[in-house]
C-alpha positions as CSV (number, residue, x, y, z in Angstrom):
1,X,58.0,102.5,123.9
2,X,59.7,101.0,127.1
3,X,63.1,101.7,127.4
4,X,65.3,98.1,127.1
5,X,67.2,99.1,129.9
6,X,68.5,95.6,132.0
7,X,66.4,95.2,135.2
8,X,69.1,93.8,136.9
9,X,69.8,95.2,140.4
10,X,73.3,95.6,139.9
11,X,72.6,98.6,136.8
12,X,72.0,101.9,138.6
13,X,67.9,102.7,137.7
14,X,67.4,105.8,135.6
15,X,66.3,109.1,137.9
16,X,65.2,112.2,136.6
17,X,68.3,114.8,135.7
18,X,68.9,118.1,135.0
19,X,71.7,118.9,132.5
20,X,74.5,120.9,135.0
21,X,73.9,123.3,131.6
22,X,70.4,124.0,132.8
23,X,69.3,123.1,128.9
24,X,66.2,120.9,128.3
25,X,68.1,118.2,127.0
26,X,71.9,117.5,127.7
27,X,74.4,119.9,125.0
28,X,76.5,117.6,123.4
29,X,80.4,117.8,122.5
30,X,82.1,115.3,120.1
31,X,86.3,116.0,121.0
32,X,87.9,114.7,117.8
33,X,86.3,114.8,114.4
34,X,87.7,112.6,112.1
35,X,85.6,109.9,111.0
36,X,84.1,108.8,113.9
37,X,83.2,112.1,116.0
38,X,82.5,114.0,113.1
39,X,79.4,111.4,112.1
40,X,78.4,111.4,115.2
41,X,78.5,114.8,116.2
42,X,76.4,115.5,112.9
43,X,73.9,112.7,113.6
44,X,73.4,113.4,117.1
45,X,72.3,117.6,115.5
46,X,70.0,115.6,113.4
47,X,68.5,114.2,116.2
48,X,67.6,117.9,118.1
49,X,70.8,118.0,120.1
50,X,73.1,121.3,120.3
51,X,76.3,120.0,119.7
52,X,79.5,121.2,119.3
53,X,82.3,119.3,117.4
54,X,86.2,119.7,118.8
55,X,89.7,119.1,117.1
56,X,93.1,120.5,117.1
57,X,93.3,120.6,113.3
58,X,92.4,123.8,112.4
59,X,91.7,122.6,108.4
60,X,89.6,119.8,109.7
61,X,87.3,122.1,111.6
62,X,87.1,124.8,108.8
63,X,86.1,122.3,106.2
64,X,83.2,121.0,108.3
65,X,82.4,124.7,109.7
66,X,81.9,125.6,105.5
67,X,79.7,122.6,105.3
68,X,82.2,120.0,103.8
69,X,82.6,116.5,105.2
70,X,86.5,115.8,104.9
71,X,85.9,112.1,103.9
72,X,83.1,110.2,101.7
73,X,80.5,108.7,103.8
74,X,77.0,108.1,102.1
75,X,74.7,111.4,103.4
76,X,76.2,113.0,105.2
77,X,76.9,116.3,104.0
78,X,73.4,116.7,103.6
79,X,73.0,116.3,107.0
80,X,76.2,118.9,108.0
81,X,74.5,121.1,105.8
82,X,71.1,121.4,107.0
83,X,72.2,121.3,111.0
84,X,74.6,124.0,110.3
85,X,72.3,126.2,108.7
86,X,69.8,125.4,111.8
87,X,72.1,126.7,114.1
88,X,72.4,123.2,116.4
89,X,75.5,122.4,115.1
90,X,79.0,123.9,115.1
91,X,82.8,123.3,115.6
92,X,85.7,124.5,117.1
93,X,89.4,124.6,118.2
94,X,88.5,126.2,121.5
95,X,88.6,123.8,124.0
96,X,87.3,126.5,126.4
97,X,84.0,126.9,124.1
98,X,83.7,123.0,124.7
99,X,84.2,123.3,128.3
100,X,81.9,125.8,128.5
101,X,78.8,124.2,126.4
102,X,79.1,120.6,127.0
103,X,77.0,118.6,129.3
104,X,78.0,115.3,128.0
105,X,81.7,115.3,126.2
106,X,81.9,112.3,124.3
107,X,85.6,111.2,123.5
108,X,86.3,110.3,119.9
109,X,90.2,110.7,118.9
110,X,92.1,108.0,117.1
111,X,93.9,104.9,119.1
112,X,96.7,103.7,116.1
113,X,99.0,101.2,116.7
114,X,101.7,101.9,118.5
115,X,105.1,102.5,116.2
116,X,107.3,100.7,118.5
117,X,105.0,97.5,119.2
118,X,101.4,96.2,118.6
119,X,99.8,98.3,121.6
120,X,97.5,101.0,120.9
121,X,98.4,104.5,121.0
122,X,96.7,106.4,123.9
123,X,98.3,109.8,123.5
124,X,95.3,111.6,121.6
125,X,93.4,110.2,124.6
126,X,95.3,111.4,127.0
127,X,95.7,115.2,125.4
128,X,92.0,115.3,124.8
129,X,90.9,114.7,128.2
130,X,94.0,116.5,129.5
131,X,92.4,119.6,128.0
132,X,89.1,119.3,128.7
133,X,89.0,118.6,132.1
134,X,91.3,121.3,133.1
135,X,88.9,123.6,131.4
136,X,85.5,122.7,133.1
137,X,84.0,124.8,135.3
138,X,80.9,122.9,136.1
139,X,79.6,119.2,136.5
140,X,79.7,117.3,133.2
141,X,80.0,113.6,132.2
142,X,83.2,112.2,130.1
143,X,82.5,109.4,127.8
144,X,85.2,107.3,125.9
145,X,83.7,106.1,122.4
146,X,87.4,105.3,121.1
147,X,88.3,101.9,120.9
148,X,90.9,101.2,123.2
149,X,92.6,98.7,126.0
150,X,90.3,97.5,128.5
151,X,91.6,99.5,132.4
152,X,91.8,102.8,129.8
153,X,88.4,104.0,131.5
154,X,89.8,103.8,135.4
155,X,92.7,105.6,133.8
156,X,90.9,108.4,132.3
157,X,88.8,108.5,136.1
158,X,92.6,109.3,136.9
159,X,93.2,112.0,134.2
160,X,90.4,113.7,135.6
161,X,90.6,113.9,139.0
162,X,94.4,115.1,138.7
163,X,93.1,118.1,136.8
164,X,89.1,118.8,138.1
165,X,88.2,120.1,142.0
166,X,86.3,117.1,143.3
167,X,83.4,119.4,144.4
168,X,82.4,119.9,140.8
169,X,81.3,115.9,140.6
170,X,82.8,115.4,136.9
171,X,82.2,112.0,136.4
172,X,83.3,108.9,133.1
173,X,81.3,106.8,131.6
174,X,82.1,104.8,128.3
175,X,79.9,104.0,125.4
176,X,81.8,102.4,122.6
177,X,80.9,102.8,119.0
178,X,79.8,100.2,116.2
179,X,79.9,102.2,113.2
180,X,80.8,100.4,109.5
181,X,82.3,102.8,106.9
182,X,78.8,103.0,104.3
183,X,76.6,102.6,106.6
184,X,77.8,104.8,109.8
185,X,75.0,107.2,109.2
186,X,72.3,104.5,109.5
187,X,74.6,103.2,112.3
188,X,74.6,106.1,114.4
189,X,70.7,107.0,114.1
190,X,69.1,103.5,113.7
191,X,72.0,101.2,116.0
192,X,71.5,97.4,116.6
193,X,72.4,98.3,120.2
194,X,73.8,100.6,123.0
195,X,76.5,99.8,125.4
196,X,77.4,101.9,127.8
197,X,79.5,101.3,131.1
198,X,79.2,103.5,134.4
199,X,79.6,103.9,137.8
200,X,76.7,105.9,138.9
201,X,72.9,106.2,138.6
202,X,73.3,110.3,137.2
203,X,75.9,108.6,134.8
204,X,73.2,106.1,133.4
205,X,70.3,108.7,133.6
206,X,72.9,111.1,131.8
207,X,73.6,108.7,128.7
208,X,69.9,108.4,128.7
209,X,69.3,111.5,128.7
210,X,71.9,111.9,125.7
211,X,70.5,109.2,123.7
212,X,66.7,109.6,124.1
213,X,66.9,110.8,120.4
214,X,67.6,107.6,119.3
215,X,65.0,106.0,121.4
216,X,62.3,108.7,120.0
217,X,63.4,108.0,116.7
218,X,63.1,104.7,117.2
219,X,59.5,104.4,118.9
220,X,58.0,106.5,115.5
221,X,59.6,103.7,113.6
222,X,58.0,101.0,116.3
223,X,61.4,99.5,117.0
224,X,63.2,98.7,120.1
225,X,67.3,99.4,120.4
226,X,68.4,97.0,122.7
227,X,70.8,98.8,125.8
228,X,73.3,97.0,127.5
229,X,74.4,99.0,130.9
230,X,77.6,97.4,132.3
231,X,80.7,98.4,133.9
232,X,83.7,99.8,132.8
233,X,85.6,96.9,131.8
234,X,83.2,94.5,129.9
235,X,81.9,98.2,128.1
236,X,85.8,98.4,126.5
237,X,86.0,94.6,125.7
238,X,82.6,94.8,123.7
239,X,84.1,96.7,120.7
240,X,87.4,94.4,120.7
241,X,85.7,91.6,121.4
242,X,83.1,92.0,118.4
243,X,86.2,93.7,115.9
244,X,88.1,90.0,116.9
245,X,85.4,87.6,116.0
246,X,84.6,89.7,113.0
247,X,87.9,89.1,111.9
248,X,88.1,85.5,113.0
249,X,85.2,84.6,110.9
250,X,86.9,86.5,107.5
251,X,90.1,84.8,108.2
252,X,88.3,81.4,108.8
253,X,86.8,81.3,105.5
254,X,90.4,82.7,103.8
255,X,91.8,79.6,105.3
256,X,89.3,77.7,103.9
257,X,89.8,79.4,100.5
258,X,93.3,78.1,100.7
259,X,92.2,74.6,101.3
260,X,90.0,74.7,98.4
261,X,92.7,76.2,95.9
262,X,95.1,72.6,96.4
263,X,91.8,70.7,96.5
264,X,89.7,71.6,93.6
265,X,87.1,73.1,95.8
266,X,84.8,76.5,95.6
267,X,84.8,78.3,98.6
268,X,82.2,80.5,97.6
269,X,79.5,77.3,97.5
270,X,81.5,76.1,100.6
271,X,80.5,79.8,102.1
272,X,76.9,79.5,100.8
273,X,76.9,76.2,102.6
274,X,77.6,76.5,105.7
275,X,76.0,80.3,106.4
276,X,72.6,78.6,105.8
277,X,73.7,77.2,109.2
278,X,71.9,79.7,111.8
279,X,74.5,78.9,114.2
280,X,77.2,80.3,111.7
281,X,75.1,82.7,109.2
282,X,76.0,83.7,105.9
283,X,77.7,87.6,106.9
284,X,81.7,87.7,106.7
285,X,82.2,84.4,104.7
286,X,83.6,86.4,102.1
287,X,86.8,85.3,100.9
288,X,89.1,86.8,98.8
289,X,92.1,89.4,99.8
290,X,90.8,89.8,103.8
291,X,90.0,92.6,106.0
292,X,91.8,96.0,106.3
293,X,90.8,99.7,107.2
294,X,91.7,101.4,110.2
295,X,89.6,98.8,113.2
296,X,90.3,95.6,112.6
297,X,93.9,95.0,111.9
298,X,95.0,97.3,114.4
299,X,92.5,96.6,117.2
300,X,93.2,92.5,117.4
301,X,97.3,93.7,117.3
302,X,95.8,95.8,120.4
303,X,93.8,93.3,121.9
304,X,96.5,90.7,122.2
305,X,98.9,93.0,123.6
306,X,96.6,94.1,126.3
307,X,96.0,91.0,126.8
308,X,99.5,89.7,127.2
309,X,100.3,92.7,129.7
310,X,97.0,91.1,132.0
311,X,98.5,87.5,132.1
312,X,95.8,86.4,129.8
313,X,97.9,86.3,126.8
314,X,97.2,82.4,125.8
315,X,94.0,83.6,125.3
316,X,94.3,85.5,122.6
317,X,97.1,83.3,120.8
318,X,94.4,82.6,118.1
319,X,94.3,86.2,117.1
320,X,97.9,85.7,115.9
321,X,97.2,83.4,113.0
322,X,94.1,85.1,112.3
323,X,96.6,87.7,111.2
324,X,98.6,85.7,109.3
325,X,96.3,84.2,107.5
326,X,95.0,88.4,106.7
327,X,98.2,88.9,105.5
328,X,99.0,86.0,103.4
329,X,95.7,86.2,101.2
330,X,97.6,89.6,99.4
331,X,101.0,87.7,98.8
332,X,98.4,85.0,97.3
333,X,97.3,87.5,94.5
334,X,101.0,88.1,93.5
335,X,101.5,84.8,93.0
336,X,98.3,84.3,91.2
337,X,99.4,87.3,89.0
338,X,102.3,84.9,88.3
339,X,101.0,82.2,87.5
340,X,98.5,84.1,84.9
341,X,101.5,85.6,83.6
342,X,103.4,82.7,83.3
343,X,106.3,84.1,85.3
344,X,108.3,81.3,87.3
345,X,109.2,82.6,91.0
346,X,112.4,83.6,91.7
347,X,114.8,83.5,94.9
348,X,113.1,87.2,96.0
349,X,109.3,86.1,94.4
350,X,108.4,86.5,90.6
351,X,109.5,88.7,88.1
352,X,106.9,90.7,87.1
353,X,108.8,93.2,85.0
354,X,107.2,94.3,81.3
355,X,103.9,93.5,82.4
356,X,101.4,96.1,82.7
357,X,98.6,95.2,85.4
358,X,95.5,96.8,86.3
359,X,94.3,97.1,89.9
360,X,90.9,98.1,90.3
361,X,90.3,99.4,93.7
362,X,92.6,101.1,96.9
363,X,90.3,101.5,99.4
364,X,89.8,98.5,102.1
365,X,86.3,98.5,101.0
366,X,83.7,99.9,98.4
367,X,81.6,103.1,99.3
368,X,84.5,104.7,101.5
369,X,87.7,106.7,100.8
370,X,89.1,104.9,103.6
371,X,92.7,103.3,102.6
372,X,94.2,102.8,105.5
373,X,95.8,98.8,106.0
374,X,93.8,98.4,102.5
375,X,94.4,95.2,101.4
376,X,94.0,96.7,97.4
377,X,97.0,99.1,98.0
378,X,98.9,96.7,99.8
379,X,98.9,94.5,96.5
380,X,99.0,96.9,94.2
381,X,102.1,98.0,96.0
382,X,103.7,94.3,96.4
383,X,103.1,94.0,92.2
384,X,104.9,97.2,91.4
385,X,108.1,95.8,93.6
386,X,107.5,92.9,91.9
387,X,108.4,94.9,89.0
388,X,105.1,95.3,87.2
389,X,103.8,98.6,86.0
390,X,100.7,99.3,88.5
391,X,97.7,101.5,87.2
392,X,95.4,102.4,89.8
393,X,91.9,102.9,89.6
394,X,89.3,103.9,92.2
395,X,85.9,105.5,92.6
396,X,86.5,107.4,95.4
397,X,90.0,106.8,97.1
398,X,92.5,108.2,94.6
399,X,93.5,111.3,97.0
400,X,94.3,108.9,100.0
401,X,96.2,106.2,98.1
402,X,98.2,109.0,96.7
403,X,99.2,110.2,99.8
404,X,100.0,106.4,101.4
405,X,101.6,104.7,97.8
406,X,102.9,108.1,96.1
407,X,105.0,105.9,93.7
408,X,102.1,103.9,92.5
409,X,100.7,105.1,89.2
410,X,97.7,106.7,89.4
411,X,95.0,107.0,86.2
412,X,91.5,108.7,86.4
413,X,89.3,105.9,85.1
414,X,88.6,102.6,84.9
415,X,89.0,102.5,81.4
416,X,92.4,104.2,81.4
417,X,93.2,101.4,84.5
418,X,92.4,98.6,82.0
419,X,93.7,99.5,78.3
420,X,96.6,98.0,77.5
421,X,96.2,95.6,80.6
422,X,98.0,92.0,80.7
423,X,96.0,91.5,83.6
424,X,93.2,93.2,85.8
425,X,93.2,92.7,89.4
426,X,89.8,93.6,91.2
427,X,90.4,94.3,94.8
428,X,87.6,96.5,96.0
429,X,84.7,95.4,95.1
430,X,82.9,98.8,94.0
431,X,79.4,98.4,91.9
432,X,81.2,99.5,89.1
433,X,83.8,97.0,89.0
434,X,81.2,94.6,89.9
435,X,79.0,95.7,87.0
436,X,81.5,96.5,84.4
437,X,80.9,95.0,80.7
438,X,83.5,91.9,80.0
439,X,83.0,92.4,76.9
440,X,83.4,95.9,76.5
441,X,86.7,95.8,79.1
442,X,88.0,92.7,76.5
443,X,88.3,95.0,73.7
444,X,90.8,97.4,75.7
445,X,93.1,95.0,77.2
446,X,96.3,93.7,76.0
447,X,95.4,90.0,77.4
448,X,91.9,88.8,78.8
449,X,93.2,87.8,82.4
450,X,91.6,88.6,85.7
451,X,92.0,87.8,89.4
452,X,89.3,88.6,91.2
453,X,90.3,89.2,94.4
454,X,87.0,89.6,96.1
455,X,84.7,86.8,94.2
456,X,82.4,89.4,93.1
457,X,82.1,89.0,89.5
458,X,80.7,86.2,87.6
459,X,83.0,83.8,86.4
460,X,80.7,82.2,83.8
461,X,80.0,85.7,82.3
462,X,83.7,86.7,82.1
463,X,84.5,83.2,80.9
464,X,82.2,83.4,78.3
465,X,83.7,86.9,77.2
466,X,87.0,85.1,76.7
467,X,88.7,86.2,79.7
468,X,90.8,83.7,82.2
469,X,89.3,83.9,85.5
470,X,91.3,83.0,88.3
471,X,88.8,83.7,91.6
472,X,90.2,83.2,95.4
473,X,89.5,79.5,96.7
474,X,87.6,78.8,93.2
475,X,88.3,76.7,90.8
């Protein structure tokens, strides 16, 4: 297969390199293993590579070390499992170990939004490379995969080359990542495309080097994975630049779902509509409660601050009410809830006290554990202040709500969630919320009322089962 790489004179060729290791192939480190590093770090075993997987919590690293993924991601363990036992993967909380195995130390520690404004949070950045580089004893390459500001890279060069002797040629590089929670282990073997960003032509043979797994696995499969070699800056803005039209598009057609709710339309036929448009295309124009998890609302926060600090902040202004927008769709199920209820609003919102509601779903999307910024818990949370009693029901993220809502109430099953219900909210839209039985669900509750707060049931069917549908943006 030939390699995609741009033929442009101003990306450094590819050369033939020897890992400073002296290994066949380039040994691998993944620092930080939480949801990102640890996929990666067991994909890239998968692959062939000896890798070894860093982090500073020592629970973290035993649970993987035994074999156990600390979050749900679709197969997965199976993977940890079987590269464990084949002796090409392992972790640690010895940076030294890393130091001393790594030829390429890939960079994947958390960026959250800073407490004190919308800027991201570099400090796990800065500690990680911190430790690493006064540790190395030899040349290696430092790639960033966290999603952070764009100038971060030129400021890890910095970190760097205040801790490393000059002679050993440690160099940067970053390569950021594009994985979707469900999916990231399809992602991280089969991606749509590469990006990486790098001063040098060892730099570019190096990532190469590092990713000719992918490009094998890839040629067996006859398929191409389109590379993208770039500099530093325009290699950070790829990620935020993708995670803020992403977003864009989901709160476009929210606003449109607003639209439609005071003029009688249905923004789901709107949706279908327009995505037949190749121009526009049908992904993300689904409305309903918006977008949440831990990359999107906090990366476009991050994105406009950056951008304000360059001078570019007008720019960006957009991103603002594409917030908004994000946030109001979850105050719009409240008031729905309401109305269904037949509670007037009050001076602080309705009164939602003596009714007993049903939320189906916490995590900010199905086949993940994942609740952070979860648009479910958020609501579920806004109803109980709004004096409702909130059960809570979901497949797979009951541990992590706990921990973020611990005054919510909490019940094992969907069928405990729905008995006695005046109203079922469904807010993640899991297959089996999707594909539960009106019928058999109408014979629980106390009332036959239900918001669906991600249009993924069938209204005519629930309709039919004598429940009161209320869909976002649907008549």
């Amino acid at each position: 297969m030939t390699i995609p790489y741009p033929s442009s004179q101003a990306v450094p060729p590819l050369i033939p390199v020897t890992p400073p290791s002296g290994a066949s192939r380039p040994r691998l480190c993944f620092l930080g293993t939480g949801y990102l590093g640890a996929t990666y770090a067991i994909c890239f075993a998968e692959l062939g590579y000896e890798v070894v997987g860093f982090d500073v919590d020592e629970d973290k690293i035993h649970r993987l070390a035994s074999g156990e993924v600390p979050f749900h991601e679709h197969g997965l363990p199976e993977l940890l499992r079987r590269n464990l036992a084949a002796g090409r993967l392992r972790f640690t909380t010895d940076m030294a170990e890393v130091a001393e195995h790594g030829d390429v130390h890939f960079i994947c520690v958390g960026t959250p939004q800073r407490a004190d404004g919308m800027g991201a949070d570099l400090s796990y950045v800065e500690a990680a490379v911190t430790s690493l580089a006064k540790q190395l004893t030899r040349k290696a390459l430092v790639v960033g995969k966290s999603t952070v500001p764009v100038g971060t890279a030129e400021w890890v060069e910095q970190l760097v080359a205040r801790q490393v002797d000059p002679a050993l040629g440690v160099e940067v590089a970053w390569s950021p990542e594009f994985l979707q929670e469900g999916f990231a282990v399809e992602d991280v073997l089969r991606p749509n495309r590469i990006v990486v960003g790098v001063k040098s032509d060892w730099a570019n043979s190096m990532l190469y080097a590092a990713h000719k797994g992918v490009f094998d696995l890839a040629a067996t499969e006859d398929r191409e994975v389109p590379v993208v070699v770039t500099d530093f800056a325009t290699a950070e803005l790829v990620k935020v630049a993708a995670n803020a039209f992403l977003a864009t598009k989901i709160s476009f057609i929210n606003a449109m779902a607003e639209v439609c709710e005071v003029a009688g339309g249905d923004v789901t036929q709107l949706a279908r509509a327009i995505g037949y448009d190749p121009r526009i295309g049908n992904r993300f124009l689904q409305a309903g409660v918006g977008f949440g998890g831990g990359c999107l609302p906090k990366d476009i926060r991050a994105f406009q601050a950056r951008a304000q600090e360059l001078g570019a902040g007008e720019a960006l202004r957009f991103l603002h009410e594409v917030d908004l927008i994000n946030l109001r769709r979850r105050s719009r199920v409240v008031q729905v809830a309401a109305e269904l209820l037949e509670r007037p609003p009050g001076p602080a919102g309705p009164d939602l006290s003596g009714t007993r509601i049903a939320v189906l779903g916490a995590t900010f999307k199905p086949n993940s554990d994942d609740v952070r910024d979860a648009p479910a818990l958020s609501v579920a949370a806004m109803l109980d202040k709004a004096g409702a009693q909130v059960r809570v029901y979901d497949p797979q993220g009951m541990d992590n709500a706990r921990l973020v809502q611990p005054d919510l109430g909490y019940v094992k099953t969907l069928t405990d969630a729905v008995t006695g219900a005046d109203l079922v909210c469904v807010l993640t839209e899991w297959a089996d919320f999707r594909h539960a039985d009106p019928h058999a669900l109408g014979e629980l509750v106390s009332a036959r009322k239900v918001i669906d707060g991600r249009n993924c049931l069938d209204p005519a069917l629930w309709s039919q089962a004598g429940w009161t549908y209320r869909g976002m943006g649907r008549p």
